[in-house]
N, C-alpha and C positions, 0 to 999 in steps of 0.2 A: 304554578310557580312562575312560567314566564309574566302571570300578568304582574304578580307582584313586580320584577323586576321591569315591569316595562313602566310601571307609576315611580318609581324610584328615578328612573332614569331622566323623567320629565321631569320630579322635583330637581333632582341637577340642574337641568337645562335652564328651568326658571330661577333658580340662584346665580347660574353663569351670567344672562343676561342681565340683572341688578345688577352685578360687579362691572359688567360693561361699560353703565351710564357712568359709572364711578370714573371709570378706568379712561372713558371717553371725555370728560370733564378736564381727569386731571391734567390729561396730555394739551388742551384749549389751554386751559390756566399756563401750561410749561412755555408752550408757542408766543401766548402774548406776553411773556416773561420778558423771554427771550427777545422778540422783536423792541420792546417798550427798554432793553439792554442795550441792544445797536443803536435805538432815537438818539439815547441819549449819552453814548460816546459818539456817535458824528455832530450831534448838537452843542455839546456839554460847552466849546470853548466860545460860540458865539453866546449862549445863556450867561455863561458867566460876562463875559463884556458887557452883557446888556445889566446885570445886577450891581454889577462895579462902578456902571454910570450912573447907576438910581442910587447906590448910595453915595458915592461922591457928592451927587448934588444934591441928596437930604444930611449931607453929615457937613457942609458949609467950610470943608477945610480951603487948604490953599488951591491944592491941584483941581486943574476944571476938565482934565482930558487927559489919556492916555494911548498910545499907539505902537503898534510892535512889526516891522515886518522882517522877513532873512531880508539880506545883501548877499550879493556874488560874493565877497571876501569873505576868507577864510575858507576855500570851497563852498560857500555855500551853510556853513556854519557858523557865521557871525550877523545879530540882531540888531538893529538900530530901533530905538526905544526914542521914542517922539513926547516930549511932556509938554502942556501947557498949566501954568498957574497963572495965579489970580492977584499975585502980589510976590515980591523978592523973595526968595528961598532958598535954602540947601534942600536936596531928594538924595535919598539912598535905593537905587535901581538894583535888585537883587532877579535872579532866575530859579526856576522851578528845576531846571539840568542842572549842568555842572561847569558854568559860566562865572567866574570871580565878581563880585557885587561892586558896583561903584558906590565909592559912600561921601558925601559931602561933597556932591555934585551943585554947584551955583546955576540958579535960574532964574530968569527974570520974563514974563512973556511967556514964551516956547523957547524950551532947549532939547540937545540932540544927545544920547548917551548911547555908543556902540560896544555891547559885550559882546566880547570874541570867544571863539569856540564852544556854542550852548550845546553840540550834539545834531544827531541829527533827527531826534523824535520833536511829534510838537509841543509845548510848553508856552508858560507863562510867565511875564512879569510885573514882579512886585514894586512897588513905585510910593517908598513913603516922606512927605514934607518935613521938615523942620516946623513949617510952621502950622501943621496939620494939616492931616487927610492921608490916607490912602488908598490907591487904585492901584488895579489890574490890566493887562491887556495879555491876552493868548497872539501864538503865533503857528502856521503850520510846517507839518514838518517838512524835512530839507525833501525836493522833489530832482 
């Protein structure tokens, strides 16, 4: 009787081990999840700037450039949004917070548009032409 139970006990062991490679797998897959999760919230807001510039300049609108940084005013919660276009325009300068939108803002060149009180997380702004195009620029948060 012991020995039956003693082959029994090895069929166990050998099924334990299969589930292991399993078990060991899935937690690799969970890890590079995870990791390939943080790239790409500390990266996300320079990716998008970089996406925002490649289509601005294949989609031929007016805006050639966008820039976003905080200002000390408002504690440290007010953005000044930097635009260059390509020819005379109105832009409607909108925020991803909870920043009031300027709309039929005049530009010619570079102009300067400061929304006040965006928060204090980091975010982006939206930045669209009258006479086409839209771009983006992120900014970080208040430090």
């Amino acid at each position: 009787m012991g020995n039956f139970q003693s082959k029994n006990l090895k069929k166990l062991a050998i099924r334990d081990r299969r589930g292991q490679g399993l078990v060991e797998y899935a937690l690799i897959l969970i890890l590079v999840a995870v990791v390939v999760i943080i790239i790409l919230a500390l990266l996300g807001p320079a990716i998008s700037n970089v996406f925002s510039r490649v289509m601005t300049s294949l989609g031929g609108g007016a805006i050639t450039d966008v820039s976003a940084a905080r200002t000390g005013g408002g504690n440290g919660n007010d953005v000044v949004v930097t635009i260059t276009v390509s020819q005379n325009t109105t832009v409607n300068v909108s925020d991803s917070q909870n920043a009031a939108p300027q709309n039929n803002v005049p530009c010619n060149g570079t102009c300067t548009v400061t929304l006040l009180g965006v928060g204090f997380n980091p975010g982006a702004v939206t930045v669209t032409a009258a006479a086409g195009g839209t771009a983006t620029a992120s900014y970080p948060a208040k430090t």
